[in-house]
N, C-alpha and C positions, 0 to 999 in steps of 0.2 A: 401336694408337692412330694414326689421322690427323695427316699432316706442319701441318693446320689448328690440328687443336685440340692439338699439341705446341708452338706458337707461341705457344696461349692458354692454357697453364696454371694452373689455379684457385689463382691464391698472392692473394687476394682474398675468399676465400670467407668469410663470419660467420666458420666455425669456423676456417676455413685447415688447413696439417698441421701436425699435433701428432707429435713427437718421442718418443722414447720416453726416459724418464728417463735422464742421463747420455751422450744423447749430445751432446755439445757439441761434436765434432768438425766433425761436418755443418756446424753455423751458424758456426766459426769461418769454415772455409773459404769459406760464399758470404759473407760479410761480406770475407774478403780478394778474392774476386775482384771484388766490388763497388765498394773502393778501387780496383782495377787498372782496374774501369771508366772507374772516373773520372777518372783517371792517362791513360788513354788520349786519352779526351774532352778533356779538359785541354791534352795535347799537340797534337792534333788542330788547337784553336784557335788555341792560341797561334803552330803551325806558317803556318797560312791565315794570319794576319795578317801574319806576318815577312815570309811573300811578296811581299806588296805593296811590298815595298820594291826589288825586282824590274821591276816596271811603269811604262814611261816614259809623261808625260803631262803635258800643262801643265792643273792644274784650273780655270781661269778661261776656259778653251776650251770649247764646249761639245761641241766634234769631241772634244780631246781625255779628255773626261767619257765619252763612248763607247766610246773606245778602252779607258782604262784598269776598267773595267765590263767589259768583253771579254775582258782577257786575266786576269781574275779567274778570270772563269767557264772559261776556258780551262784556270787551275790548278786548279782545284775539281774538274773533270772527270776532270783525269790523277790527282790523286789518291783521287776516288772509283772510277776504273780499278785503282788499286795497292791500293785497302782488298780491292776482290773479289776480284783475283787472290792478296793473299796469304790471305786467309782462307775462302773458298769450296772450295779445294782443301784446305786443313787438316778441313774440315766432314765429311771421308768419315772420318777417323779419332777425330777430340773432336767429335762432335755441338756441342754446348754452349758450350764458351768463345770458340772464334773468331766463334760469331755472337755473343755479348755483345759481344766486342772492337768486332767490326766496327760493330756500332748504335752504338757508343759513339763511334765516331770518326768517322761521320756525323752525329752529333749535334753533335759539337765544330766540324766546316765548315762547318753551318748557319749557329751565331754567328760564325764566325770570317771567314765571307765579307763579313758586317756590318763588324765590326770595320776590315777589311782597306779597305770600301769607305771608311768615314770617314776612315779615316786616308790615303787619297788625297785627299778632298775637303784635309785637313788639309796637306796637303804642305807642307814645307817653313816651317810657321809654331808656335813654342811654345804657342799657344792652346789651348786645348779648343772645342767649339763655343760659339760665342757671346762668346769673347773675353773681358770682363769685364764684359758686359749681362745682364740678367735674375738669373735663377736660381744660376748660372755665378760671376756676381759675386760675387755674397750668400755663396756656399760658401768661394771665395777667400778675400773678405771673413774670415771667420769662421775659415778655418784661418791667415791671420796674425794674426789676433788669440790664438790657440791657440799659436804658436810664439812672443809674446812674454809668453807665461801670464797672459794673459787668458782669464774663463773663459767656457763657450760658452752662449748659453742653453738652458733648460732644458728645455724644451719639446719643441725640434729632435732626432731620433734622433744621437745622439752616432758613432756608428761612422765615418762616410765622412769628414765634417770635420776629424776626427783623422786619419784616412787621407791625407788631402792631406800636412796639417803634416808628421807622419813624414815621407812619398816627399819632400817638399820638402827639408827637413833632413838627410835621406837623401842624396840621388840627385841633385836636381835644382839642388843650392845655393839653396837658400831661395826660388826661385820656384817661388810656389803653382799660377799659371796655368800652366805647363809640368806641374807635378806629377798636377794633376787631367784635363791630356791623359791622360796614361799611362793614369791610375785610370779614365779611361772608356773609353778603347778596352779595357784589363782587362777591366770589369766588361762593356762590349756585349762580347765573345767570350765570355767565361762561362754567359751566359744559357741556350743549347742544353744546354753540357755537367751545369750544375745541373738544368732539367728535367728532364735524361733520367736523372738518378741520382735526383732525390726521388721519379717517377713508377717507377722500378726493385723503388722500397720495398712497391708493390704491384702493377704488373705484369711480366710478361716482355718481354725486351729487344725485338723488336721494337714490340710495342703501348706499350712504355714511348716510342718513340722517335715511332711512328704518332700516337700521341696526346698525350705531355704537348709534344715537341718540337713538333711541328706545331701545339698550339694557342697557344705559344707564339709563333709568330710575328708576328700583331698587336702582340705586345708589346716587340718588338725595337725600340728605341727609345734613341737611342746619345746624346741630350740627358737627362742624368738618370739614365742605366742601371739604378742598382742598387737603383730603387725597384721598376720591373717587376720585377727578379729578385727580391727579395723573394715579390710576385704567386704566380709560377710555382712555387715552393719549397714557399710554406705550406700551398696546400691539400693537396696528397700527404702532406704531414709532418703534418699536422692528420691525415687521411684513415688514416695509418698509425697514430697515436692511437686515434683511434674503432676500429679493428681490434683493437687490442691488449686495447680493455678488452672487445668484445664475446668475445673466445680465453680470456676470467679464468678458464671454468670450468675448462678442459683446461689453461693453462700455470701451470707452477710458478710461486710468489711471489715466488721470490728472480730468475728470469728477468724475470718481468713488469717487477719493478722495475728492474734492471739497464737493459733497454730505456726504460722510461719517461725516466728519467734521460739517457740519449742524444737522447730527442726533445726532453725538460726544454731541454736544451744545444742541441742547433741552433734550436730556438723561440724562446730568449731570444735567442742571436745575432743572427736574425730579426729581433725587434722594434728590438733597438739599432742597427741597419741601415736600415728603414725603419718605420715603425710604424701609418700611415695603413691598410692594408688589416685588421689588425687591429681596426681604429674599427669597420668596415663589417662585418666578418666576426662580429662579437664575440656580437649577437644570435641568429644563424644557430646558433653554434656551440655555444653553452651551451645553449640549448633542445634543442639534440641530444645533447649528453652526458646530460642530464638524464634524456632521455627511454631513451637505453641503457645506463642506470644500471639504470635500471625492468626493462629487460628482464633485461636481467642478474640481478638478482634473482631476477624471475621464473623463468628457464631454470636459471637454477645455483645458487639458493637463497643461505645466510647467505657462506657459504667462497668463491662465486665474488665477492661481492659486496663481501666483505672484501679480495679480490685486487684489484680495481679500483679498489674506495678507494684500496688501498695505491701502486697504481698512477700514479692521480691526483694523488696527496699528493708521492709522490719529481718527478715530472714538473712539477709547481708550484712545491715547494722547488728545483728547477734552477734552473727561469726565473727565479724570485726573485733569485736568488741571481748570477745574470746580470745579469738589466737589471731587479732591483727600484729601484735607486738612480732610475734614469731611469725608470722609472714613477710613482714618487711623486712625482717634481719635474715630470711630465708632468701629471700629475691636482689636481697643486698647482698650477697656472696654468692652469689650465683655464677660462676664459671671460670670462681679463683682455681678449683681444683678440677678436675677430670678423670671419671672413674676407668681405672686399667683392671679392674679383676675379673680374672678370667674362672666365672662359673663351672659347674658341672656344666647345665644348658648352653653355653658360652660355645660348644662342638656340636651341639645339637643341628641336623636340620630343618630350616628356621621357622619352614611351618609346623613344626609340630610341637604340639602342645596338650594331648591328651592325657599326659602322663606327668605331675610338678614334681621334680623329686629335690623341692625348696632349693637353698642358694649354696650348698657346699662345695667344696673342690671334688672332680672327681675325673678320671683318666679313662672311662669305659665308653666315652660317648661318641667316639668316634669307628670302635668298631662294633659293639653289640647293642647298644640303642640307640635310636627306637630299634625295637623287631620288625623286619619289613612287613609291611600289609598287607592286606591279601586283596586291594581293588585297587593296581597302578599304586602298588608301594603303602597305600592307605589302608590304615586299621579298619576294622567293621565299627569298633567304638567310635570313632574320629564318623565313620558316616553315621551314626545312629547320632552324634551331638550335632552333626549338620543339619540331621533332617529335622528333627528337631527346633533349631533354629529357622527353619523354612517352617514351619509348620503352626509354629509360636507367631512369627511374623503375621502369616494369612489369616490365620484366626483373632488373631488381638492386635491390626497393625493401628488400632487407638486407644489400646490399654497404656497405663502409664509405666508399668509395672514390665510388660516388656520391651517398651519405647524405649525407656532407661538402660537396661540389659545388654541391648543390643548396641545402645550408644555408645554403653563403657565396654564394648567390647569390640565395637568398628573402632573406636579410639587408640587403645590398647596397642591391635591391630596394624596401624598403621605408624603410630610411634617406633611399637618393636622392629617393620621392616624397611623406616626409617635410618635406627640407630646401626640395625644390623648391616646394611648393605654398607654403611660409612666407617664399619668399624677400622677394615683394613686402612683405608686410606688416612683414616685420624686418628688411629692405635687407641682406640677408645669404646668399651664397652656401653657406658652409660648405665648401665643396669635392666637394660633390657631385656635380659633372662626372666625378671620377676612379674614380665608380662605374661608369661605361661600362665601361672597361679589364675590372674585372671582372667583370663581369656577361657580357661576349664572351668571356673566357678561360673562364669556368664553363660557360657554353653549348657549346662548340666542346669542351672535354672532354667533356661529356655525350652527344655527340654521337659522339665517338669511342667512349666506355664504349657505348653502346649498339653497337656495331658490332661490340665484343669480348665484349660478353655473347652476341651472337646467336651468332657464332662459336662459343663454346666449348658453348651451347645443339645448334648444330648438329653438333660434333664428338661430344658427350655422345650422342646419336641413333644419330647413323651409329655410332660403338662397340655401344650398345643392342642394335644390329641384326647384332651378330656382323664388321663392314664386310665383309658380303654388300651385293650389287645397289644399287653404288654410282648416284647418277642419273649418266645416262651425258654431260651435259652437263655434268657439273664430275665429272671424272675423277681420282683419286685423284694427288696431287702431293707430292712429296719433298719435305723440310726445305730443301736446296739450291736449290731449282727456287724455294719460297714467298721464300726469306731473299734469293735474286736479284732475284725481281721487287719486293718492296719497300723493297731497298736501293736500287735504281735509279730508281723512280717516289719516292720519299721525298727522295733524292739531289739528283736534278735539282728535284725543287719547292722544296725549301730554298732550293736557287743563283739560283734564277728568285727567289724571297721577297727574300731576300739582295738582290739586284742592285736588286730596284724601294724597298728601303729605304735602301740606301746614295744610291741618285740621287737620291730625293728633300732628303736634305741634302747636294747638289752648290754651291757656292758660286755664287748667282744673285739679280738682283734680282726675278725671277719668281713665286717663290711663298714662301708664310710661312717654310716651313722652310730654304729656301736662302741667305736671309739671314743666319741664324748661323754658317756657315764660309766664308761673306763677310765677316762683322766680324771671323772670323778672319785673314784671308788679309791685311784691311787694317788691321790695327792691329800695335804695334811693340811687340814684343817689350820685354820690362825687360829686356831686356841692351843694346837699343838695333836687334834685329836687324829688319827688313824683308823680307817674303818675296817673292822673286824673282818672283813671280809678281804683286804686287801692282799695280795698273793705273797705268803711267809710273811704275812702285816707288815710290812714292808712299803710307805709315802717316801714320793718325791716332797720336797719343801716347797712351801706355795714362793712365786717369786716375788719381785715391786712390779707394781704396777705405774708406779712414775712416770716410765717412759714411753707409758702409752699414752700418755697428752699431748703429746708433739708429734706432729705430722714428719713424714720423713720427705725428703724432697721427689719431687716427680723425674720419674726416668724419661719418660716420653714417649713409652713404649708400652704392648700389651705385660701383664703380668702372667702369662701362660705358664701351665705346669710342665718342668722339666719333662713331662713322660709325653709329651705331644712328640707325634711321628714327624714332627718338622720343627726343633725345639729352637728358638730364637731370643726365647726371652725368659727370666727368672719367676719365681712362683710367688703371687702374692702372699702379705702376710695376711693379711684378714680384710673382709669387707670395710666395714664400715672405717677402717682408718684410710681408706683409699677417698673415702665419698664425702667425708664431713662439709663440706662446702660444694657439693655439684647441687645444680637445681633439682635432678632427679630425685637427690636425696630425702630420705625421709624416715 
């Protein structure tokens, strides 16, 4: 077997490998070293971020923005030098775990260099970004309302709100604004480490790290964090579902279920974390169980299809039983309110989507983005994620892994130019901008899966062929030699990802997103503190947040930014006070 296609090993296949009765051994084992993956990844990040406390820098400097950007990437390097050197040499004796290890703790510096950069831009201030404006606020808002047992509305996924209140009560002595620092620089270092373990669930470590890491990183997004993570999580776990029930014929019932049930549980988690990509996915996703229900039947008659029920059934009773409470109360308010906020994407041309530049206001999008492209208005990127998705299809159109993909992304798809086309008429956005995010996380996977399919296409050949008369310009390469070179080229693309997302929320009044760890740096803390950095140390006073529990009434109209060349309507205040109650919501 080729050091290529032992990289790509078919743990994806329809059928996948099937075990022989009783051995349970086998799957305890990679399931523990799966933890230990993530144990790894986990540490990884969390390590990258500590560092940064390490880094001298004044952030309201834009030298010194430079500098501490520099000596990140500085640490990133020595410790992706210490990942190779301890585990490359371990590679001659455990083929196997040290390269898990290592993809796992490359995954964790990916986010963790994020994390590390925001919390430079943060220096020195209790804030989160954005201080107590927007989104930011609204959360605040809502986890003190939550620590003096007020209850939250219903609608909003309950998980992170709670998360504040706790860390507050916790750790931070009652301030929420401190608390929900922590919980984002958290949840942005996370993001890597959860990719590269949901994608683990159906490939091997490196292509786990090649593709769900790396398409993750558009979505590293350190305003908000743990709603991309969500993104990144579901479709794999989704993807490892549809796998499960297409395996009905060959796996036992009582296994099938067992598993079920574990995906039941992190799916619900899922939803009561964030629950918006759900809205979009939802169509995508039911048309395709349906339709490999049918097959199932088909291929493995009454017994395979009784397995998959049964499958279906413990895996729904989980969720339930998770986040049924907040799905009812979510589908119970369901279209008291209707979202009017008018995106940045909100101006955009409505196919495009190559580019997410997340959910904030912004006034450029009508005359300098997108950049026209260069085939009939289209980017070369936008055709490279097309073909890609053409390519993925033909090659794997009965992997489960790009079944799913494609699902939540014909979904997506058709919701966005659903809502889009009806916006004028019903002065209503719906939040259909935040189908961009996935609609480029879907594509940029597909794009990977097509690269792993061709791979293990071509390793499957060259075996075929006895690995005689290898072609002499791609010379036969060790597991060492392949797990080097894309630990290295992976490594450094992160750090580079990494660095151009943390400068972008560098504290500035230059561009959209630099303003929010400016309102951090210049507002005073509730204990009274002012951070040293602040221009002639000089805080605004943080204000109440009271009166962001009440909904203001609906105009009936969009909420478009004064600076539209056709201005008709006022400028929203904030996302999420517009949406508490639309089913999109989440």
């Amino acid at each position: 077997m080729t050091s290529l296609q032992t990289a790509a090993l078919p743990t994806d296949h329809i059928r996948g490998p099937v075990r022989p009765p009783g051995s349970s051994r086998p799957a305890r084992n990679g399931f523990l070293l799966w933890v230990l993956e993530g144990l790894v990844a986990l540490g990884a990040s969390l390590l990258m971020t500590a560092l940064a406390r390490f880094v001298h820098l004044d952030p309201m400097s834009r030298i010194g923005q430079v500098s501490g950007l520099a000596a990140l990437q500085l640490q990133l390097v020595l410790l992706l030098g210490l990942v190779l050197v301890v585990c490359l040499p371990a590679m001659r004796r455990w083929p196997e775990a040290p390269l898990r290890f290592a993809a796992a703790a490359v995954a964790g510096l990916a986010s963790g260099v994020v994390a590390a950069g925001v919390s430079l831009a943060l220096r020195d201030t209790f804030w989160p970004l954005y201080a107590q404006g927007g989104d930011s606020g609204t959360l605040q808002a809502w986890a003190g309302a939550l620590m003096h047992g007020r209850p939250l509305d219903g609608a909003y996924p309950p998980v992170f709100p709670h998360l504040v209140a706790w860390t507050a009560e916790a750790f931070t002595g009652g301030d929420v604004g401190y608390a929900m620092k922590l919980l984002s620089l958290l949840f942005t270092g996370l993001l890597g480490p959860v990719a590269y373990l949901a994608w683990r669930l159906l490939l091997p470590p490196l292509w786990a790290l090649g593709v769900g890491v790396t398409a993750s990183l558009p979505m590293m997004q350190p305003y908000k964090p743990y709603t991309t993570l969500v993104l990144v999580a579901l479709v794999p776990v989704l993807g490892k579902l549809v796998q499960l029930l297409q395996r009905s014929k060959e796996l036992p019932r009582r296994r099938a279920a067992w598993q079920g049930a574990g995906l039941g549980l992190v799916i619900g988690l899922l939803f009561v974390l964030y629950s918006g990509w759900f809205v979009w996915s939802a169509l995508g996703v039911v048309a395709l169980t349906a339709l490999v229900l049918v097959r199932v039947r088909k291929d493995g008659g009454t017994r395979a299809l009784v397995t998959a029920a049964t499958t279906l059934a413990v895996t729904t009773a989980v969720f339930l039983a998770v986040a049924g409470s907040y799905l009812v109360r979510m589908l119970g308010s369901a279209g008291s309110t209707v979202d009017r906020y008018c995106y940045f994407d909100t101006y955009v041309e409505p196919t495009y989507f190559a580019m997410w530049r997340d959910d904030l206001p912004g006034t450029d999008a009508w005359s300098t983005w997108p950049i026209p492209g260069e085939l009939g208005g289209v980017g070369l990127f936008s055709v490279v994620l097309l073909a890609g998705l053409g390519f993925a299809l033909a090659l794997g159109i009965n992997r489960a892994s790009v079944l799913v993909t494609a699902a939540c992304a014909a979904s997506a798809l058709l919701m966005r130019y659903w809502y889009a086309s009806h916006m004028e008429r019903d002065q209503a956005v719906m939040l259909y901008p935040r189908t961009s995010a996935q609609l480029l996380y879907c594509t940029l996977v597909l794009v990977g899966l097509a690269g792993y399919l061709a791979a293990q296409r071509y390793g499957a050949r060259r075996d075929a062929a006895g690995g005689a008369a290898p072609v002499r310009a791609f010379p036969r390469l060790t597991p060492r030699a392949v797990a080097t070179g894309a630990l290295c080229a992976l490594g450094l693309l992160y750090g580079m990802a990494g660095s151009a997302t943390a400068d972008r929320f560098m504290p500035t009044t230059q561009t959209d997103t630099g303003h929010l760890a400016l309102a951090s740096q210049t507002t005073e803390s509730l204990n009274g503190h002012c951070s040293k950095y602040a221009p002639n140390n000089k805080c605004s006073k943080p204000g109440d947040l009271s009166g962001r529990l009440v909904q203001g009434p609906d105009q009936g109209t969009l909420g478009c930014s004064p600076n539209d060349p056709f201005p008709v309507r006022p400028k929203a205040s904030g996302a999420l006070r517009s949406v508490l109650t639309t089913l999109s919501a989440g």
